[in-house]
VOGU-3710 file (C-alpha; in Angstrom, 3 decimals, decimal comma):
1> xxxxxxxxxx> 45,918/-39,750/61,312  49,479/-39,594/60,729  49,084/-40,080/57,170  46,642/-37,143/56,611  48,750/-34,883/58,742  51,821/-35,747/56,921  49,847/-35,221/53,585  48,201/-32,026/54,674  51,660/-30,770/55,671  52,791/-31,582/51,897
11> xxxxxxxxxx> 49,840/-29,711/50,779  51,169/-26,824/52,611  54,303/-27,150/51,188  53,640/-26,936/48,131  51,485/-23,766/48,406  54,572/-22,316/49,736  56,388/-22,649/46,717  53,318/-21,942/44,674  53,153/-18,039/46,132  56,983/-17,882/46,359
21> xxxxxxxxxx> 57,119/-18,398/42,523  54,617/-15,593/42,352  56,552/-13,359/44,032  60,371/-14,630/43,052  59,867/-16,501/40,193  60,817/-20,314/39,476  61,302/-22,503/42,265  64,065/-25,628/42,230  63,447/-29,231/43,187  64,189/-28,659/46,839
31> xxxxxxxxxx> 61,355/-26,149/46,973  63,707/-22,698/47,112  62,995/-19,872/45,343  64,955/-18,874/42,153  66,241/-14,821/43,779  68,839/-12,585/42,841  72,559/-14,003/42,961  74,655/-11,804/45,245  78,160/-12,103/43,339  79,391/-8,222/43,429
41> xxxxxxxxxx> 81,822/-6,759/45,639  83,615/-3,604/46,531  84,909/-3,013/43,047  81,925/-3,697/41,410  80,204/-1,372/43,636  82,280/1,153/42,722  82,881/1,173/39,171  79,084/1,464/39,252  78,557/4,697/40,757  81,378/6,081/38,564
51> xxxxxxxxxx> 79,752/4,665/36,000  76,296/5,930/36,870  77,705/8,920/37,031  80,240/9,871/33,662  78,486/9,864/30,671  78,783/12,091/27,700  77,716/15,027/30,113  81,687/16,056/31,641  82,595/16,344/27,375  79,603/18,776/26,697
61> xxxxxxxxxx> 78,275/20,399/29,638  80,960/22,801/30,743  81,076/25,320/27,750  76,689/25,020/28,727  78,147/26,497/32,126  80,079/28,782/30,840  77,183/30,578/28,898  75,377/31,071/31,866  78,181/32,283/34,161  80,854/33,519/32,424
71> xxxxxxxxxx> 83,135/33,821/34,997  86,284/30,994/35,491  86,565/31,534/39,178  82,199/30,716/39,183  82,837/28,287/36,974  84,485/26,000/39,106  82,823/27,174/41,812  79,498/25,731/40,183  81,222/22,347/39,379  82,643/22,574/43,189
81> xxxxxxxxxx> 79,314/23,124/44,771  77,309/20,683/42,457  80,272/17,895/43,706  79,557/18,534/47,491  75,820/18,077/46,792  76,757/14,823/45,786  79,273/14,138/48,041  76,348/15,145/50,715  73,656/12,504/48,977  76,785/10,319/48,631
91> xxxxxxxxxx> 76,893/10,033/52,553  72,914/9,966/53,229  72,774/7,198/50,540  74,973/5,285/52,570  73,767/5,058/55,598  70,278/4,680/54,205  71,885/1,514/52,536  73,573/0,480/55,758  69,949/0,641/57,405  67,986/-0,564/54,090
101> xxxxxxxxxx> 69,964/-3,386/51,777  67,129/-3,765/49,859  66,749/-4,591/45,955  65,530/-1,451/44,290  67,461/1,060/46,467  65,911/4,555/46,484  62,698/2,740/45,812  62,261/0,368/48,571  63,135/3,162/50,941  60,610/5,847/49,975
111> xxxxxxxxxx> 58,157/2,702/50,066  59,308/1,872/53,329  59,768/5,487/55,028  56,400/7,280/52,776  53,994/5,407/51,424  53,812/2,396/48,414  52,131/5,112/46,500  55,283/7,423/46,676  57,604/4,266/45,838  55,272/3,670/42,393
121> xxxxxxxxxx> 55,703/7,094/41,582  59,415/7,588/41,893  59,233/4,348/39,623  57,017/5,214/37,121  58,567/8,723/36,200  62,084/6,425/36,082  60,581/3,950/33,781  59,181/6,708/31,846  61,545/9,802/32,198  64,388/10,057/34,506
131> xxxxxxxxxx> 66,131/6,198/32,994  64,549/5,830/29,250  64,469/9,001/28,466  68,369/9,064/29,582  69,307/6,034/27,885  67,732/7,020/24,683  69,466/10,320/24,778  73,326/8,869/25,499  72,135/6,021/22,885  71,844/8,250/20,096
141> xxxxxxxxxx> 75,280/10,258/21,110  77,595/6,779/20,960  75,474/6,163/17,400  76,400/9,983/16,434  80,011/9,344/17,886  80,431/6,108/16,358  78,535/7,218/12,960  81,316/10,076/12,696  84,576/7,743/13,566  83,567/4,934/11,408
151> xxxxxxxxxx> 82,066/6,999/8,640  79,168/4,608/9,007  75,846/5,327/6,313  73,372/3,796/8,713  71,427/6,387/10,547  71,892/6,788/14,413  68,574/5,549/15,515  69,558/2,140/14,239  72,874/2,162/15,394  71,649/3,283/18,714
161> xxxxxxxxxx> 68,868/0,594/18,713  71,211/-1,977/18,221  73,738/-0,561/20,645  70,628/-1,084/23,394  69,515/-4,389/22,303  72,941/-5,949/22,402  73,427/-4,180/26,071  70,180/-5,823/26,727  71,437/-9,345/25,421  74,875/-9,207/27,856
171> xxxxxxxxxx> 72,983/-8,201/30,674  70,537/-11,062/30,083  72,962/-13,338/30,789  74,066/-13,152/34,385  74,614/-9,944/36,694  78,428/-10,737/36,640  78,589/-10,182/32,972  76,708/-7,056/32,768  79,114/-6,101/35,800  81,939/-6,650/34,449
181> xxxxxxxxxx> 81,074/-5,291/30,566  80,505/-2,192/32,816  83,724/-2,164/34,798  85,948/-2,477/31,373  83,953/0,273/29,810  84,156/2,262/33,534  87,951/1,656/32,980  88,383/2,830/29,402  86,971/5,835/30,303  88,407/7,017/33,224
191> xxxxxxxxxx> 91,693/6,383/30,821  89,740/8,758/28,106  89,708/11,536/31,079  92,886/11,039/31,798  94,287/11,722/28,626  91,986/14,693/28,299  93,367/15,879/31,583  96,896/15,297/30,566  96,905/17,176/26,966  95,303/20,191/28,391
201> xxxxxxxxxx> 97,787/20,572/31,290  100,872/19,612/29,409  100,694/19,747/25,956  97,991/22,555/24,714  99,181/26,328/25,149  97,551/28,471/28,019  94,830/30,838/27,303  96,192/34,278/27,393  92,170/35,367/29,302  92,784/36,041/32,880
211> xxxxxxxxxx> 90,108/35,144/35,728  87,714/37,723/35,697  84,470/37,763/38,092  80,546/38,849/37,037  80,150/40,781/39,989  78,193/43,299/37,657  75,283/41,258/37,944  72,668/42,491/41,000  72,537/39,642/43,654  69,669/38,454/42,597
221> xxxxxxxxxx> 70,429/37,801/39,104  73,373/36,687/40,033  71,957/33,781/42,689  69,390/32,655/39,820  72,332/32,400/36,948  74,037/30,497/39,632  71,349/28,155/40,153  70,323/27,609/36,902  74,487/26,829/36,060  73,657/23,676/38,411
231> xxxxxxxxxx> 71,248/22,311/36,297  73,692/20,714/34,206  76,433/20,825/36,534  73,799/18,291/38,846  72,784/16,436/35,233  76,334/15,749/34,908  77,070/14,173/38,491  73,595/12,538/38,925  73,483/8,553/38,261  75,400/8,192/41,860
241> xxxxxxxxxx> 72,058/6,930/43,295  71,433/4,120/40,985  73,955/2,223/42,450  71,835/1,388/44,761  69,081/-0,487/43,192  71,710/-3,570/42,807  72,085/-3,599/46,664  70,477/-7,430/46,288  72,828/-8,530/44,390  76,372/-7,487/46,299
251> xxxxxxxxxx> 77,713/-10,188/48,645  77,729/-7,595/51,501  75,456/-4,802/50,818  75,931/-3,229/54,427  79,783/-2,885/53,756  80,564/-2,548/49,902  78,092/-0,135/49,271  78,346/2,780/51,099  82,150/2,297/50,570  81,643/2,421/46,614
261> xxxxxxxxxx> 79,497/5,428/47,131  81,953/7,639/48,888  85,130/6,672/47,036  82,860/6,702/43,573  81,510/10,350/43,817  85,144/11,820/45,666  87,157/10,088/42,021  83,953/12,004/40,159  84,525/15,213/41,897  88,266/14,970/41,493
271> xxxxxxxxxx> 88,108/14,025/37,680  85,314/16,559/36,974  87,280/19,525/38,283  90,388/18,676/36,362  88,413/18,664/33,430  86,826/22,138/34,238  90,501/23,439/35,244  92,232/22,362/31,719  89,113/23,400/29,451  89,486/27,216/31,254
281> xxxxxxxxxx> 93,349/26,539/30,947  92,976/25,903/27,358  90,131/27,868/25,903  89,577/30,389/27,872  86,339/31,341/29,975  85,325/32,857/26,166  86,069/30,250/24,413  84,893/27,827/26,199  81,386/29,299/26,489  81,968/29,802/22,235
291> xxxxxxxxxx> 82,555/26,028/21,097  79,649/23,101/21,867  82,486/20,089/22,134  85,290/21,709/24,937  86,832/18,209/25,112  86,953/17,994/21,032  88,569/21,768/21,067  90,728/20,967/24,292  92,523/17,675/22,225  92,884/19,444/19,403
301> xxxxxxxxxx> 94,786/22,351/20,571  96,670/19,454/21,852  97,636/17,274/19,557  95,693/18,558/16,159  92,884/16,261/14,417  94,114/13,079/15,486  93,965/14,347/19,279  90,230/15,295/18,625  89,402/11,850/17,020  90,930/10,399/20,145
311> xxxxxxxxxx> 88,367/12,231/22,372  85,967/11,482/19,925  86,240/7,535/20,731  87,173/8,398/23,995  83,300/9,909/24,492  81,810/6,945/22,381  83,218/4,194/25,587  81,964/6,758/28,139  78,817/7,265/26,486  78,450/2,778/26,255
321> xxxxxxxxxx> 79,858/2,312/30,042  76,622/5,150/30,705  74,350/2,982/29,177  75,990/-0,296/30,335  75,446/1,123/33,903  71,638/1,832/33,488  70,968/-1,371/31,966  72,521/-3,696/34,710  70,755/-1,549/37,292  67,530/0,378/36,938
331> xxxxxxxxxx> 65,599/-2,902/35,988  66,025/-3,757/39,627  63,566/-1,068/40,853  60,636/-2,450/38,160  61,760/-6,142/39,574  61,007/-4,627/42,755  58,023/-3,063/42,016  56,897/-6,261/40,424  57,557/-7,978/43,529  55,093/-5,079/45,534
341> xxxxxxxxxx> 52,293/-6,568/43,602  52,585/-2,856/41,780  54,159/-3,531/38,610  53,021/-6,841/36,272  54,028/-10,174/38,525  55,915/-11,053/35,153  58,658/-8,447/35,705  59,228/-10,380/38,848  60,262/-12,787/37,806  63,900/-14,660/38,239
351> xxxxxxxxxx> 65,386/-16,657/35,291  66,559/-20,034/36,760  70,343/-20,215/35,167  71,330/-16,649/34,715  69,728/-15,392/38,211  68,837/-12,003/36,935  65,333/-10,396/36,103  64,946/-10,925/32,501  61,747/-9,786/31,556  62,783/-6,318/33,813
361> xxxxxxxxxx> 65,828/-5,915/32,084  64,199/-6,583/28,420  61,481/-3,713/29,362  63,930/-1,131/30,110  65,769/-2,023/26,762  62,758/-2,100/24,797  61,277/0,931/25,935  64,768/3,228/25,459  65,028/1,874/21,895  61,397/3,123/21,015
371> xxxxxxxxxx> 62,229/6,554/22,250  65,514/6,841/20,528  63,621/5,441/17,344  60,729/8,067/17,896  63,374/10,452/18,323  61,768/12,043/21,298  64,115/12,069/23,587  65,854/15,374/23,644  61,964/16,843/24,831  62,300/13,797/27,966
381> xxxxxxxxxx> 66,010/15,194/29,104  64,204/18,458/29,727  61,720/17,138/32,171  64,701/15,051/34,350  66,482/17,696/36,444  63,578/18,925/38,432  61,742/15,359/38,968  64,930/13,907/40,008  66,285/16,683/42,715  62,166/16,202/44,031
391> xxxxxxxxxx> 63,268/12,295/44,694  66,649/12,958/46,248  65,135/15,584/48,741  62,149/12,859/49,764  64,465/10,352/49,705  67,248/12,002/51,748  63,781/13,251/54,397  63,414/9,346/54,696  66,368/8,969/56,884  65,164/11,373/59,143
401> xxxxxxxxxx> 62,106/8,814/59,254  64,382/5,704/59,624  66,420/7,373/62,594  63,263/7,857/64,409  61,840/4,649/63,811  65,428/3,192/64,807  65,531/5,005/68,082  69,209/4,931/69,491  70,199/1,723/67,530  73,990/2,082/65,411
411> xxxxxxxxxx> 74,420/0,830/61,911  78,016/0,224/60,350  77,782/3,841/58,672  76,576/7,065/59,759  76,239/10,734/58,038  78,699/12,958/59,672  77,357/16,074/60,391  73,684/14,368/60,601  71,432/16,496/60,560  73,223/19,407/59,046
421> xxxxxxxxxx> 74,452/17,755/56,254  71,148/15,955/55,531  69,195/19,952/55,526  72,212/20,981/53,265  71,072/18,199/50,866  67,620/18,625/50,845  67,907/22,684/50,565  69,850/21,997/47,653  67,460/19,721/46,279  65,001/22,407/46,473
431> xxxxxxxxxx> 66,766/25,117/45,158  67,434/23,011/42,072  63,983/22,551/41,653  63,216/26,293/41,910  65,946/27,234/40,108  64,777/25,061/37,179  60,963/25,922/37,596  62,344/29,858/37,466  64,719/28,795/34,396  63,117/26,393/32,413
441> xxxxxxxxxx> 58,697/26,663/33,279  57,277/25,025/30,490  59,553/22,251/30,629  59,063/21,361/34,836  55,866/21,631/34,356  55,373/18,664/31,563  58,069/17,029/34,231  55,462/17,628/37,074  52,552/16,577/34,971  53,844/12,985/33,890
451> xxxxxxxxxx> 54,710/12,517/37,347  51,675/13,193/38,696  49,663/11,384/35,560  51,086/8,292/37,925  48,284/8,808/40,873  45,605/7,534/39,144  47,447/5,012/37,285  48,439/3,567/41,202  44,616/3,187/42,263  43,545/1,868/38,946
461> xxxxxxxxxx> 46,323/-0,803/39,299  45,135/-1,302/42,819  41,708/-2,335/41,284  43,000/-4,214/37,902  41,391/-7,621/37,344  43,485/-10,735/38,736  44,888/-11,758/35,065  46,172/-8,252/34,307  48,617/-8,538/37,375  49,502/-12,338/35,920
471> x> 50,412/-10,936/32,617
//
């Protein structure tokens, strides 16, 4: 008897590990589960919300503002107000991650607060869209970037390609290398604006064009020029949230990231409107609105052609640290998705040395170096903006959810201003969408449509034979 129950009780056992390597991956001798390694901290944290956030966007996007809203003083206004909308999802992210230190972030909790449906959605238009479509778009910048300062004859697709595939390789091997890859790039960078910030306060001559205000406009006109100035204003500060799809992997998730959050997008806000402040110092409201590289023109008033080369590499690291960024952490919503039984068990799957989900990471490389060889996406980057702001307004509604749920119970970290701030978010959220929708139809509307292409593709998954899950 004691024999059979001691052999039935191994039989269970090793079941056990059987479905854990399903849903985690390889299991070691002692029967544990290969899962993520948690070896980030504070700084890691936040050199990845910086880095989410500065891409080649802060070099371009202003003199875009500037052609909308010509005005300096609205200007920095826009670049004020699209900070403290993401200073204000800054905080709710926080305390959503103090309540919800789960791998995949923004995914696990509009699974948890919504619906799984919801979840596979939000990842689905990232896979597709928001992440790919972004990664293929900065790709091709470094290659144009690099092309120019090297005076390279390979064409930027390939350079691009290669850039992604060897970003792919480094964060193959081990979370802590793709960390810390990104934290010398998030370094370099913040050096880059810096020096940009420097030259155009003390070395390149003041514009001689006062501040002068559009108050010309009708109100109306006025309110949907301002709105549609935050659609790359928001472009520019948005990567904050993907921070916190590596929440499984930081040694205290509860603490370090809400932390990195807040001191992250406050150093974004600050470095942005310096940037703003010596481009309108330099060039002008005019002029600025006139040239399509402000940082180029800004360095070069400066310090002549070498000051605009320096930009130029300057913009290549930022543009690398971007993509360094999305490639260490938006895997981590597929692995989680994988993990939901809603993605292919495969890209669940934990490699036994490295600790990291390979085959995720390899899918998000491959699939941004077909788009940036297919050359398609500069039509993607128009569909982001509006499906984004529709996930941060959901996702900041899910605290509301959580709280309830909670009852009276205290985490570490807590919105201030709750519920104020949280409605200030989420009306912004929506009057990005409209403002985009009004703005830009044809191009929300193809957003709109791939997201919602993902409903069926969620109950057809929920009915896909046994050995398509497997794969």
């Amino acid at each position: 008897m004691g024999d059979k129950g001691g052999a039935v009780f191994e039989d269970r056992k090793a079941i056990e590990a059987i479905e854990r390597v399903h849903r985690t991956g390889p299991v070691r001798g002692d029967c544990q589960p290969v899962t993520l390694a948690r070896r980030l901290g504070l700084f890691d944290a936040t050199m990845l919300v910086m880095g989410g956030i500065i891409g080649s966007g802060i070099f371009m996007n202003p003199s875009v503002v500037a052609r909308v809203i010509e005005a300096p003083a609205l200007i920095i206004a826009a670049w004020l107000v699209g900070g403290s909308i993401a200073l204000a999802g800054a905080f709710i992210y926080a305390e959503l991650a103090a309540r919800r230190p789960d791998v995949g972030g923004q995914y696990a909790y509009l699974r948890e607060a919504f619906h799984p449906l919801v979840a596979f959605l939000y990842g689905w238009t990232l896979l597709l869209v928001t992440q790919s479509g972004g990664m293929a778009a900065v790709a091709a910048t470094f290659a144009r970037y690099l092309r120019e300062l090297s005076n390279l004859s390979i064409p930027d697709w390939a350079i691009a390609s290669v850039t992604l595939i060897a970003l792919t390789a480094i964060n193959c091997l081990g979370v802590r290398a793709g960390s810390a890859t990104q934290s010398i790039l998030m370094v370099l960078k913040v050096a880059a604006i810096a020096a940009l910030v420097g030259c155009g306060l003390f070395v390149a001559s003041p514009s001689k064009v006062g501040i002068i205000a559009t108050l010309d406009r009708k109100p109306f006109a006025l309110v949907t020029a301002f709105g549609a100035a935050l659609v790359p204003v928001l472009f520019a500060y948005g990567g904050w949230q993907t921070a916190s799809f590596v929440a499984g992997e930081l040694r205290e998730p509860r603490r370090d990231l809400p932390r990195g959050l807040l001191i992250g997008v406050v150093g974004v806000i600050l470095l942005y409107l310096a940037v703003n402040f010596v481009c309108l110092r330099a060039l002008g409201a005019d002029g600025l609105a006139k040239t399509q590289t402000p940082a180029s023109e800004v360095m070069r008033a400066a310090l002549g052609p070498a000051g605009a080369r320096l930009i130029a590499i300057g913009i290549a690291i930022s543009t690398l640290g971007f993509l360094s960024q999305g490639m260490l952490t938006a895997p981590r919503v597929y692995f989680a998705m994988a993990e939901d039984g809603l993605f292919f068990r495969r890209v669940g799957l934990v490699h036994p040395k490295t600790r990291v989900p390979v085959t995720a990471i390899v899918l998000q490389g491959l699939l941004a170096t077909v788009i940036v060889i297919s050359g398609r996406y500069e039509q993607i980057l128009n569909y982001v903006v509006p499906v984004d702001f529709i996930w941060f307004g959901l996702t900041a509604a899910s605290l509301f959810i959580f709280r309830r749920r909670a009852g009276g119970q205290r985490v570490d970290y807590s919105v201030p201003g709750h519920p104020l701030t949280t409605l200030f978010f989420i009306g912004a959220s929506c009057y990005v969408v409209a403002s985009a929708i009004y703005k830009y139809p044809h191009n929300s509307l193809i957003g709109f449509f791939i997201l919602l292409a993902g409903v069926p593709i969620y109950f057809l998954w929920q009915r896909r034979p046994s050995w398509i899950s497997a794969a």
